[in-house]
ROPAPA-988686 format. One record per atom (N, C-alpha, C, O): atom name; x, y, z. Coordinates in Angstrom, 3 decimals. Layout:
<rs>
r atomo CA, x X, y Y, z Z $
...
</rs>
This chain:
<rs>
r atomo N, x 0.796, y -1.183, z 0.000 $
r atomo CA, x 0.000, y 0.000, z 0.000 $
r atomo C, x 0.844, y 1.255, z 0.000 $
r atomo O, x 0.414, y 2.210, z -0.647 $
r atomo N, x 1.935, y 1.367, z 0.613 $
r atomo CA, x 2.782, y 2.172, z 0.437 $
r atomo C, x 3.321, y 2.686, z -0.559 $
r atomo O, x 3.608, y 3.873, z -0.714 $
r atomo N, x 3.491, y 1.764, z -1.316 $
r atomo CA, x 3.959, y 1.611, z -2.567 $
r atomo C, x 3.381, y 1.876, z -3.750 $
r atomo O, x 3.909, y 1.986, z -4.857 $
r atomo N, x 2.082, y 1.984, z -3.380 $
r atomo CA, x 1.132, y 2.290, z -3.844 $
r atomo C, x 0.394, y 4.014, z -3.803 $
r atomo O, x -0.260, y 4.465, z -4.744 $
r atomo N, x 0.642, y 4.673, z -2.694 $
r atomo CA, x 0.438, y 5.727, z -2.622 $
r atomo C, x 1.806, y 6.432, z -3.096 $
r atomo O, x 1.766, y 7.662, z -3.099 $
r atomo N, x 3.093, y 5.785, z -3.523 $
r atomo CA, x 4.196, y 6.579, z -3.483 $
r atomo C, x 4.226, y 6.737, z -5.240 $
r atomo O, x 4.840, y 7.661, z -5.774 $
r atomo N, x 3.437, y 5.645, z -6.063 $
r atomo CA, x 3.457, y 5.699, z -6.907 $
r atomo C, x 2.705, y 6.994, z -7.291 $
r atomo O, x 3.244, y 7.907, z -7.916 $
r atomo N, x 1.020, y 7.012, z -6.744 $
r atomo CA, x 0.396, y 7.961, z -6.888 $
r atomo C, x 0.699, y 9.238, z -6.756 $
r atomo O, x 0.382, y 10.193, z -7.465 $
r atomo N, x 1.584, y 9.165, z -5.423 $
r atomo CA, x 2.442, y 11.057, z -5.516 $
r atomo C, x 3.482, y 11.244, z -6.321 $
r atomo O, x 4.107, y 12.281, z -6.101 $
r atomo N, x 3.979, y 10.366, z -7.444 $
r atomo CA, x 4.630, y 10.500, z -8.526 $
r atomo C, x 4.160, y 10.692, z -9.254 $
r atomo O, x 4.665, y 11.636, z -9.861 $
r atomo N, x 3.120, y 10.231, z -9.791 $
r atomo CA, x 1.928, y 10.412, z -10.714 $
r atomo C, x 1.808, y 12.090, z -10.967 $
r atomo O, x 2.079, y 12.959, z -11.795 $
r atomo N, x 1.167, y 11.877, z -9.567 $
r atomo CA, x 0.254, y 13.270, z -9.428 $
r atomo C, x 1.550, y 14.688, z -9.083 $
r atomo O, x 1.277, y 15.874, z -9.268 $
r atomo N, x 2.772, y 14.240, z -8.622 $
r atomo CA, x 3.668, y 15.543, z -9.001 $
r atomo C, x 4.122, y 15.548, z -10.278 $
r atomo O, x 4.394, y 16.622, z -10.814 $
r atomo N, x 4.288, y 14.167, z -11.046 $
r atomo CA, x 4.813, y 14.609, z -12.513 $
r atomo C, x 3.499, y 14.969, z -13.461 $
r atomo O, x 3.587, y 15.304, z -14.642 $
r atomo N, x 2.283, y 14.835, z -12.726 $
r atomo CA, x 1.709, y 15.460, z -13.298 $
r atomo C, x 1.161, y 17.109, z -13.280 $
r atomo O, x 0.290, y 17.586, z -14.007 $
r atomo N, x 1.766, y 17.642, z -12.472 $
r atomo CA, x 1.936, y 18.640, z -11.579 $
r atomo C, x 2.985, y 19.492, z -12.466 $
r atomo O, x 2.732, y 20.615, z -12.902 $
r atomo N, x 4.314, y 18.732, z -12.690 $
r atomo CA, x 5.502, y 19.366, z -13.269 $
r atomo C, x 5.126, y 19.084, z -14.804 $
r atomo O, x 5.637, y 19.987, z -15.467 $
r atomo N, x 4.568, y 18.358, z -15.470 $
r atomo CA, x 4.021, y 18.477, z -16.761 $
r atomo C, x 2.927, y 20.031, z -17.151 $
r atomo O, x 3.037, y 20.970, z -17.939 $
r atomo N, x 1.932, y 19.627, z -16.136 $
r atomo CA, x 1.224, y 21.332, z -16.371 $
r atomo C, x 2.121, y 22.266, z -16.035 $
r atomo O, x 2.037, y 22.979, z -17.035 $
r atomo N, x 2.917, y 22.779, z -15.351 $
r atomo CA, x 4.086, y 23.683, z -15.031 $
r atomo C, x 4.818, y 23.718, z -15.943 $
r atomo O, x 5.064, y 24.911, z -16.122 $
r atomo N, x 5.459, y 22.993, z -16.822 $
r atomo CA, x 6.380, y 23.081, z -17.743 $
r atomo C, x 5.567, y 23.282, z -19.051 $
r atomo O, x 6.234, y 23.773, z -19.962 $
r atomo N, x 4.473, y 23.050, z -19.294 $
r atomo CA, x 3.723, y 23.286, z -20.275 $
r atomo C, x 2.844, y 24.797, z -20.335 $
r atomo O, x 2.436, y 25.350, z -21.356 $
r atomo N, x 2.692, y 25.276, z -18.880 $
r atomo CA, x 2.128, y 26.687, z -18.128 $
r atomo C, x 3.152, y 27.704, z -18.535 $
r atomo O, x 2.842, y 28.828, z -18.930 $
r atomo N, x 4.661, y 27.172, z -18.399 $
r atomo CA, x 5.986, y 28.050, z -18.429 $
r atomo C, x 5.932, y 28.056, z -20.196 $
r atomo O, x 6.033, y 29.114, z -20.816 $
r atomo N, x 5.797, y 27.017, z -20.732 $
r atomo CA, x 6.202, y 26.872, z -22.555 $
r atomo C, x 4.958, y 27.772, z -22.918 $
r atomo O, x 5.353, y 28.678, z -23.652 $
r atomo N, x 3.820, y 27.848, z -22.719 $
r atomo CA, x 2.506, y 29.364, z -22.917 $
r atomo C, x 3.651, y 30.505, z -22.657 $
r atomo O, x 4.306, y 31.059, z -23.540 $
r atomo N, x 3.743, y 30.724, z -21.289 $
r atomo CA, x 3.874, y 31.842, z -21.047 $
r atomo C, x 5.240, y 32.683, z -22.005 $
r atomo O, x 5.442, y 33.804, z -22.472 $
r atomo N, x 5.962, y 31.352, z -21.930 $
r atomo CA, x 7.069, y 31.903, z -22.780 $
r atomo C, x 7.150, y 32.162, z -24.453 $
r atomo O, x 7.838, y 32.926, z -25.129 $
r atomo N, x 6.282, y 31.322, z -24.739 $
r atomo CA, x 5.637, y 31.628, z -26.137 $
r atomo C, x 4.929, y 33.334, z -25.832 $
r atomo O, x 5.263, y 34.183, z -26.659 $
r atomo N, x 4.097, y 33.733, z -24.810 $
r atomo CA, x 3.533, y 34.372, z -25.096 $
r atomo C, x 4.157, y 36.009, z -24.818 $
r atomo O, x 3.576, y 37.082, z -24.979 $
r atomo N, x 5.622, y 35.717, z -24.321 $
r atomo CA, x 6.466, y 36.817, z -23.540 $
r atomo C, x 7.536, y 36.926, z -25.029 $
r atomo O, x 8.192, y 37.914, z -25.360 $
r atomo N, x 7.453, y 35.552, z -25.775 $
r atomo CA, x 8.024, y 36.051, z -27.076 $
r atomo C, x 7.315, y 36.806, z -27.857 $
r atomo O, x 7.712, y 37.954, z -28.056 $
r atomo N, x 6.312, y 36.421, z -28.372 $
r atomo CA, x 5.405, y 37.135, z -29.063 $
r atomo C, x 5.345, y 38.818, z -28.704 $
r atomo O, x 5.429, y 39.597, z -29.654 $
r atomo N, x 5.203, y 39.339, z -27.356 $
r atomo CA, x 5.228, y 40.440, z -27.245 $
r atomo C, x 6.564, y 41.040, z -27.396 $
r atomo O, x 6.521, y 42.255, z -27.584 $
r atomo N, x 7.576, y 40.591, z -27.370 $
r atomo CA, x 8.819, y 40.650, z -27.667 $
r atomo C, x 9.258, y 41.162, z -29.090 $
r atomo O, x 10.008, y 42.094, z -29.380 $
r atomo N, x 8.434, y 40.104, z -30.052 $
r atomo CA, x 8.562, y 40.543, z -31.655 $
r atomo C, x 7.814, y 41.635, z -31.400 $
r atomo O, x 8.400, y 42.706, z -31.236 $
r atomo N, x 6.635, y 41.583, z -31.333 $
r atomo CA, x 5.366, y 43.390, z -31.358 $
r atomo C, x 6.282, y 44.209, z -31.005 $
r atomo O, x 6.613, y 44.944, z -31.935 $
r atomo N, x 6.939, y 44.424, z -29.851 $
r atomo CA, x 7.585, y 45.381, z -29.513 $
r atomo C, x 9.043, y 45.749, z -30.500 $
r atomo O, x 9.354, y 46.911, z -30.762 $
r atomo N, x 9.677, y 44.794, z -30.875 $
r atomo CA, x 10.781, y 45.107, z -31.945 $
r atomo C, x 10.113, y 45.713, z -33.071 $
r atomo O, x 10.095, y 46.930, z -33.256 $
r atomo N, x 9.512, y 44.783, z -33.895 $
r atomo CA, x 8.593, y 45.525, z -35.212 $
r atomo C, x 7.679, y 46.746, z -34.350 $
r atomo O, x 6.527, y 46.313, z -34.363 $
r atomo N, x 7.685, y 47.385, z -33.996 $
r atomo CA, x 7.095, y 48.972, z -33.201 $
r atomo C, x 8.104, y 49.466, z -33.499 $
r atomo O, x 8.327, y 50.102, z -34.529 $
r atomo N, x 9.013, y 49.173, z -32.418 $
r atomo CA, x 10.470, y 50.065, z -32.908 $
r atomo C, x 10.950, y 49.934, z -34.194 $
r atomo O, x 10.956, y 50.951, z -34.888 $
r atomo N, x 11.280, y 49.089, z -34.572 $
r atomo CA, x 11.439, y 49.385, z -36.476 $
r atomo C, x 10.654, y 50.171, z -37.025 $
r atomo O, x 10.990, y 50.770, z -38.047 $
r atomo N, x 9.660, y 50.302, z -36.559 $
r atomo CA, x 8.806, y 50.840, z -37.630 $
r atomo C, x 8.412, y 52.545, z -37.499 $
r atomo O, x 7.929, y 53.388, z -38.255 $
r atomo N, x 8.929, y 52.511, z -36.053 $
r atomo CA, x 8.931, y 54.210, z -35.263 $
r atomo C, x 10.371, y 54.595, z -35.890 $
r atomo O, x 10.728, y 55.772, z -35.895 $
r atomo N, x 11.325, y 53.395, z -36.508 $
r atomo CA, x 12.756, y 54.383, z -36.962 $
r atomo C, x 12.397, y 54.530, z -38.026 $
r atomo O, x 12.460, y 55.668, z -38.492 $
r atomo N, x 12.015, y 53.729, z -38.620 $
r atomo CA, x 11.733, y 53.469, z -40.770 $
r atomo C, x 11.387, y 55.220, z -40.408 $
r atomo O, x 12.281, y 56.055, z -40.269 $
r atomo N, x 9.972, y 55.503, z -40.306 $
r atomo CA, x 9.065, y 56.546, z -39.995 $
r atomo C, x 10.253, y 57.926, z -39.232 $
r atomo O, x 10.292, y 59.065, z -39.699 $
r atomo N, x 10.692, y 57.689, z -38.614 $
r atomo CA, x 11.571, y 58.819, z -38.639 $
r atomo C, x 12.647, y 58.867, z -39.554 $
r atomo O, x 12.683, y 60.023, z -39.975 $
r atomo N, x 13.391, y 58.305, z -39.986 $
r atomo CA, x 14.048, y 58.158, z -41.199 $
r atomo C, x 13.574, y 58.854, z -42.686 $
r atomo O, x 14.263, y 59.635, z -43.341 $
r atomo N, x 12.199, y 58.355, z -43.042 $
r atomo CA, x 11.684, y 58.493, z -43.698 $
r atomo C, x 11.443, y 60.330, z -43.375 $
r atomo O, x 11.663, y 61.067, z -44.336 $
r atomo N, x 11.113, y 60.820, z -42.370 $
r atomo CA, x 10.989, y 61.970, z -42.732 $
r atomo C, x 11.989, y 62.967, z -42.679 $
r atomo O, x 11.724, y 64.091, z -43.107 $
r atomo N, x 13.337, y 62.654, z -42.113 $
r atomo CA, x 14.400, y 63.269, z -42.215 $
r atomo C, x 14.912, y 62.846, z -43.985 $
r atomo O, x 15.733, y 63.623, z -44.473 $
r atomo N, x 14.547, y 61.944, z -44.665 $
r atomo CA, x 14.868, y 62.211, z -46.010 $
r atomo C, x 14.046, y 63.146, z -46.640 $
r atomo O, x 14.531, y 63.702, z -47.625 $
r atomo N, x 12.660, y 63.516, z -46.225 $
r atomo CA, x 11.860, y 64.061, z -46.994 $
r atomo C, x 12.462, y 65.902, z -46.522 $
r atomo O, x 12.846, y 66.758, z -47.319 $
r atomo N, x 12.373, y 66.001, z -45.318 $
r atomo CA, x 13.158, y 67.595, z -44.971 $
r atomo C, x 14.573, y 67.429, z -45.358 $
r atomo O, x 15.248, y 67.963, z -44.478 $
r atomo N, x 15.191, y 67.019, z -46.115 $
r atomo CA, x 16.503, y 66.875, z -46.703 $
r atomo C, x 16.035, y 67.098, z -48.345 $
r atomo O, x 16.640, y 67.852, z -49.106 $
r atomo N, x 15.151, y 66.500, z -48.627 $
r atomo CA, x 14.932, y 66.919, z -49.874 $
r atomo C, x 14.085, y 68.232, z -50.301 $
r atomo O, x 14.062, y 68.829, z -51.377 $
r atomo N, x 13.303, y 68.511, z -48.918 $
r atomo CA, x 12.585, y 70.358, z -49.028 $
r atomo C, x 13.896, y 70.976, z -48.941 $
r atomo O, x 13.634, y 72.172, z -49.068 $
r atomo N, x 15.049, y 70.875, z -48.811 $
r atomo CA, x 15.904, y 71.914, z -48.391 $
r atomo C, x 16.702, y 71.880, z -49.828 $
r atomo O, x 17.186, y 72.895, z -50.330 $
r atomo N, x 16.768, y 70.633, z -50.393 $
r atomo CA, x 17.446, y 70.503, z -51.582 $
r atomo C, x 16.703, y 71.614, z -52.369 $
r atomo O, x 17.355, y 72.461, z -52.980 $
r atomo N, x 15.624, y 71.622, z -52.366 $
r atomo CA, x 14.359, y 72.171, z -53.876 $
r atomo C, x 14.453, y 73.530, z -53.584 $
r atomo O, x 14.387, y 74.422, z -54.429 $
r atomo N, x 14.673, y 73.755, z -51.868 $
r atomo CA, x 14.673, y 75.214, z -51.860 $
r atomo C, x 16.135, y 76.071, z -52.383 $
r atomo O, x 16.363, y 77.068, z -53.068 $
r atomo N, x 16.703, y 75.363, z -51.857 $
r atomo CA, x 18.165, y 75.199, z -52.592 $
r atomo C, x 18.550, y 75.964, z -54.414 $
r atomo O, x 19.088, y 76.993, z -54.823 $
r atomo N, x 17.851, y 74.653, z -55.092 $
r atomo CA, x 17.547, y 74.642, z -56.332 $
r atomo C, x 16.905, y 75.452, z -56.534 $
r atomo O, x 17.325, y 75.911, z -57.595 $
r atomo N, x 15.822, y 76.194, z -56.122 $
r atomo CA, x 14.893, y 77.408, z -56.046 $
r atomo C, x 15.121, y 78.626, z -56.098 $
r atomo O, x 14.395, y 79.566, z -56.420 $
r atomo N, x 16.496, y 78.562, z -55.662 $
r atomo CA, x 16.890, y 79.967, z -55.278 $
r atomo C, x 18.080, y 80.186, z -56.508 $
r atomo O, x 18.316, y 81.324, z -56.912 $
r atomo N, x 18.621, y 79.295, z -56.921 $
r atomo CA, x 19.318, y 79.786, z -58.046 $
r atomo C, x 19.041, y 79.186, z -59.589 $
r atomo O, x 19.575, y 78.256, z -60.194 $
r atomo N, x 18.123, y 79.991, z -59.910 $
r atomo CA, x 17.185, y 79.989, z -60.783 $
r atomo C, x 17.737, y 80.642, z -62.314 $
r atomo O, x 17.832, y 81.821, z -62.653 $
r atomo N, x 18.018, y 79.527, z -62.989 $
r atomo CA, x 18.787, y 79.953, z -64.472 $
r atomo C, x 17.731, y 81.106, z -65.554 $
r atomo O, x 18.092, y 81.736, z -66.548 $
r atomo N, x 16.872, y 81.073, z -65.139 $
r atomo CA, x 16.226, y 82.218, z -65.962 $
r atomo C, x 15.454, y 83.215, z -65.573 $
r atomo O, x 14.306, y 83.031, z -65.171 $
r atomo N, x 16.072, y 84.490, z -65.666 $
r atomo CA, x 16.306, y 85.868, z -65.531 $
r atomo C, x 14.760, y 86.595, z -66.516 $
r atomo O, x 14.771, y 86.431, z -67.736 $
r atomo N, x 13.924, y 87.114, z -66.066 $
r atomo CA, x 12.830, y 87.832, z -66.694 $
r atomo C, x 13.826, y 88.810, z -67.307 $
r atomo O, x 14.913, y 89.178, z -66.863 $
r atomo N, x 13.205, y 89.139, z -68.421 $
r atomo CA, x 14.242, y 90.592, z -69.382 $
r atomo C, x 12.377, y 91.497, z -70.318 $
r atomo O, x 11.577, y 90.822, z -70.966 $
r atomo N, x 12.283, y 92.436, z -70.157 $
r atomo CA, x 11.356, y 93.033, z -71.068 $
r atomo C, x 12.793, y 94.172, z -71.748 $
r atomo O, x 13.965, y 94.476, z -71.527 $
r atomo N, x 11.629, y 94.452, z -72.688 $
r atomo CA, x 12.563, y 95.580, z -73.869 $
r atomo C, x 11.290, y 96.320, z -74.012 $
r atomo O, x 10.223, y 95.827, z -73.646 $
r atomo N, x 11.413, y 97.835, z -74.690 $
r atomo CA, x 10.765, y 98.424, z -74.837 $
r atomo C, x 9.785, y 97.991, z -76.014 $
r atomo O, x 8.929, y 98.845, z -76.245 $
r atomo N, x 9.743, y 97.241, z -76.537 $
r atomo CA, x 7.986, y 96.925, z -77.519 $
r atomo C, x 7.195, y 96.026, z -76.931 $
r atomo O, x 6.083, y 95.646, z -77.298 $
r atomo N, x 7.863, y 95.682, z -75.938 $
r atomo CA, x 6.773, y 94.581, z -74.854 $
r atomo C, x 5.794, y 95.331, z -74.644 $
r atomo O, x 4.659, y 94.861, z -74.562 $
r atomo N, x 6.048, y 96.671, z -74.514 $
r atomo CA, x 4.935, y 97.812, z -73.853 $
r atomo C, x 4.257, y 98.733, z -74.642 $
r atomo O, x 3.473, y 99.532, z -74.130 $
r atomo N, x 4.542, y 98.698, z -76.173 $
r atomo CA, x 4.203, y 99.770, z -76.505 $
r atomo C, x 3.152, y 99.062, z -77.951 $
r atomo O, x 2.729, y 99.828, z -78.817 $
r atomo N, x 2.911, y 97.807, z -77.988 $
r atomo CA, x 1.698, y 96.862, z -78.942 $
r atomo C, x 0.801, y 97.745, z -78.012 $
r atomo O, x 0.834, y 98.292, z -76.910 $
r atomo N, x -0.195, y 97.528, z -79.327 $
r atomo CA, x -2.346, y 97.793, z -78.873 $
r atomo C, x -2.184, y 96.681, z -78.041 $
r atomo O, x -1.272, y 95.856, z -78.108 $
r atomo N, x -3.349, y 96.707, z -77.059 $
r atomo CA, x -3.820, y 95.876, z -76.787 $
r atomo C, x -5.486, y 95.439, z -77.233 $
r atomo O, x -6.541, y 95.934, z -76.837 $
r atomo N, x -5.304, y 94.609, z -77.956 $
r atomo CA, x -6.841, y 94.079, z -78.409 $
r atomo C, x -7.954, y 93.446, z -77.234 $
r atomo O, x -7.801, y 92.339, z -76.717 $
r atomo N, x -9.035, y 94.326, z -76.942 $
r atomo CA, x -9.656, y 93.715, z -76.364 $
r atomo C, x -10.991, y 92.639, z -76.481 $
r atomo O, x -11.673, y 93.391, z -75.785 $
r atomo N, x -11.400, y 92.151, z -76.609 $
r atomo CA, x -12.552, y 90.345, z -77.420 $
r atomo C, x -13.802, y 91.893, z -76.816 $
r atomo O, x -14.099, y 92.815, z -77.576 $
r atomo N, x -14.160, y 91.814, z -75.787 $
r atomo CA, x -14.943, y 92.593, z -75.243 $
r atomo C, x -15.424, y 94.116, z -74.623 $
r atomo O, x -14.530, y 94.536, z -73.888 $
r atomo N, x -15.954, y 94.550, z -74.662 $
r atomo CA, x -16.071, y 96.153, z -73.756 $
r atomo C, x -15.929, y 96.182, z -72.351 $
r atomo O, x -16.609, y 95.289, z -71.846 $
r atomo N, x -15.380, y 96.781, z -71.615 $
r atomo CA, x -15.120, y 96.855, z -70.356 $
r atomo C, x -16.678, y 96.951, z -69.570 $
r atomo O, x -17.569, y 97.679, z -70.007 $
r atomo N, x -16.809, y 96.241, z -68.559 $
r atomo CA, x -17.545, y 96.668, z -67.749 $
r atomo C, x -17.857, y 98.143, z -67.255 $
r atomo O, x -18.857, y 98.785, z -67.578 $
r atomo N, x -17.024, y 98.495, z -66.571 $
r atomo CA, x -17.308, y 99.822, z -66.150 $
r atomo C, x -16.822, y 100.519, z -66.950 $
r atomo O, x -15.695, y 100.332, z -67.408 $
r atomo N, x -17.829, y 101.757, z -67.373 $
r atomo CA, x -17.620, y 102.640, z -68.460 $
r atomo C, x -17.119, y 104.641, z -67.166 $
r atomo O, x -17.594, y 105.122, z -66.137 $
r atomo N, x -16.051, y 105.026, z -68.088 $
r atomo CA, x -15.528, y 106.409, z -67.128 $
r atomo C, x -16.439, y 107.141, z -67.311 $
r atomo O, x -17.075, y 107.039, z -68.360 $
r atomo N, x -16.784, y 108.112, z -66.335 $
r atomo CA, x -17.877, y 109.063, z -65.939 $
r atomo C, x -17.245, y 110.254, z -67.262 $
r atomo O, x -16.029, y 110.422, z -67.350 $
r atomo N, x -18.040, y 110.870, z -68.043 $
r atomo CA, x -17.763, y 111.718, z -69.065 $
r atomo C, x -17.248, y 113.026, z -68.274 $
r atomo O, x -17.715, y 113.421, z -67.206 $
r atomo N, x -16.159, y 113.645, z -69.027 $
r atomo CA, x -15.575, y 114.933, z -68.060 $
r atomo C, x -15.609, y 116.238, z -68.991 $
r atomo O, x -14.738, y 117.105, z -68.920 $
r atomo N, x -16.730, y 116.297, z -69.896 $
r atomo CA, x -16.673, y 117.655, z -70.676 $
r atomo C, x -18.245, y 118.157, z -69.533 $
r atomo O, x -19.449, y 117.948, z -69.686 $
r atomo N, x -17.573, y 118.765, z -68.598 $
r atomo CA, x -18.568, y 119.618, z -68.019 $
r atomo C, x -18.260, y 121.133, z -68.388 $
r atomo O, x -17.130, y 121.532, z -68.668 $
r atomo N, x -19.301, y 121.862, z -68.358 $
r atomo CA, x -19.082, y 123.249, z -68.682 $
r atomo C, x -18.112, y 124.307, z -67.787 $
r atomo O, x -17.207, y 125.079, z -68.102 $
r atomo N, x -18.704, y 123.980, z -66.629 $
r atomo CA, x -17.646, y 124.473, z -65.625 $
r atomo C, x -18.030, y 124.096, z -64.284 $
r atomo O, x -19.110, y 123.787, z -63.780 $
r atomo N, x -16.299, y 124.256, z -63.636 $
r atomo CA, x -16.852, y 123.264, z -62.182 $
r atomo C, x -17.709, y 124.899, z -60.906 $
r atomo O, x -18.015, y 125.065, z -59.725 $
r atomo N, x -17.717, y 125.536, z -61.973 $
r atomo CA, x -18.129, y 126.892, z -60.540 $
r atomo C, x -19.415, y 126.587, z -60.612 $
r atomo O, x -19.903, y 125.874, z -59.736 $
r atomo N, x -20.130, y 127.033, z -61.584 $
r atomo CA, x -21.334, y 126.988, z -62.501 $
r atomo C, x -22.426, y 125.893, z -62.186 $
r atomo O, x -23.053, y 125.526, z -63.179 $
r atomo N, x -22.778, y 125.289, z -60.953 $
r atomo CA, x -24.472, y 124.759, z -61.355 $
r atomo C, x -25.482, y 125.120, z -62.541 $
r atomo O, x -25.500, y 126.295, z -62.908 $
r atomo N, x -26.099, y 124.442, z -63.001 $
r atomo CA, x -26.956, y 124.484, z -64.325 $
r atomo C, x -27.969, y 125.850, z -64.137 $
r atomo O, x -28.296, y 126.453, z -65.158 $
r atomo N, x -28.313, y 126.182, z -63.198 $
r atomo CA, x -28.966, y 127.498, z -63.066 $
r atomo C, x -27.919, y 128.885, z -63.467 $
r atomo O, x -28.220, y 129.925, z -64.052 $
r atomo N, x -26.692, y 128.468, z -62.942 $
r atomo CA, x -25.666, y 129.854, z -63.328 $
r atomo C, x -25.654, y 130.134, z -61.879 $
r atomo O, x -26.137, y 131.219, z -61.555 $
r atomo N, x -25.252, y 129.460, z -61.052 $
r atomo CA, x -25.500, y 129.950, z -59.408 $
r atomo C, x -23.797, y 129.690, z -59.350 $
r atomo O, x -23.323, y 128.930, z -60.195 $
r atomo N, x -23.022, y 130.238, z -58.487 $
r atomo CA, x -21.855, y 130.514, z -58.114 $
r atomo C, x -21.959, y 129.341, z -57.177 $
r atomo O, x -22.619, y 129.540, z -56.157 $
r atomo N, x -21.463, y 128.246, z -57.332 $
r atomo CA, x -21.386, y 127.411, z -55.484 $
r atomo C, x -20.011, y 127.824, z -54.661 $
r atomo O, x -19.873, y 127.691, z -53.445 $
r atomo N, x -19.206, y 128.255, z -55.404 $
r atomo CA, x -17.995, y 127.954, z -54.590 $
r atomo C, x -18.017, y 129.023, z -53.458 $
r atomo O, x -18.671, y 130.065, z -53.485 $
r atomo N, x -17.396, y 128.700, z -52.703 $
r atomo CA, x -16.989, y 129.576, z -51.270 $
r atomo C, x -15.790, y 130.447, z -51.381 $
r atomo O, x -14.711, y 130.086, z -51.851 $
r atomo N, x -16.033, y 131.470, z -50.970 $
r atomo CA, x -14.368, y 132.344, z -51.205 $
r atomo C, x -14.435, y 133.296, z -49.911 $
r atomo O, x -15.378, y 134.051, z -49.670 $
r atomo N, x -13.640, y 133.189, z -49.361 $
r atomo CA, x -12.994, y 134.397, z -48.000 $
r atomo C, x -12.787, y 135.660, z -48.385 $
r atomo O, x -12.375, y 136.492, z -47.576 $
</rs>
């Protein structure tokens, strides 16, 4: 009978250290796994900064390039002095300026003020 219960607490601790070693192989599977997530994060927070220190490396290039600019505007004097043809009539038409005189209201009344 002894022998018998000694078997059983072998049993029942290696069955004990089987769930434990199989509890530890989860957990460690599952402490890897967060392990990769966390590497691919960080890769992917450098790619992403990387990536935008090339892109402000290349605004600085263009501004660069921007500023020394191979062609120079030039006018000459007949740029300015063609008709200009217009397709249409202007909207707003100028107020006519043949008035008779600026003293003179239409009655012949003097408006202006004098000291």
């Amino acid at each position: 009978m002894e022998n018998d219960e000694k078997v059983k607490g072998r049993v029942c601790n290696e069955g004990l250290d089987v769930k434990e070693e199989e509890e530890n192989r989860k957990m460690e599977e599952f402490f890897a796994l967060i392990r990769g997530f966390q590497e691919a994060r960080n890769r992917r927070k450098v790619e992403i900064l990387e990536e935008r220190e090339r892109k402000k490396a290349k605004k600085t290039i263009r501004v660069d390039r921007g500023q020394s600019s191979s062609w120079v505007p030039s006018f000459v004097w007949e740029d300015f002095t063609a008709e200009i043809e217009f397709g249409k009539p202007p909207l707003i038409f100028p107020q006519p300026c043949n008035r008779k005189n600026d003293e003179e209201d239409g009655n012949g009344i003097n408006l202006k003020l004098a000291l």
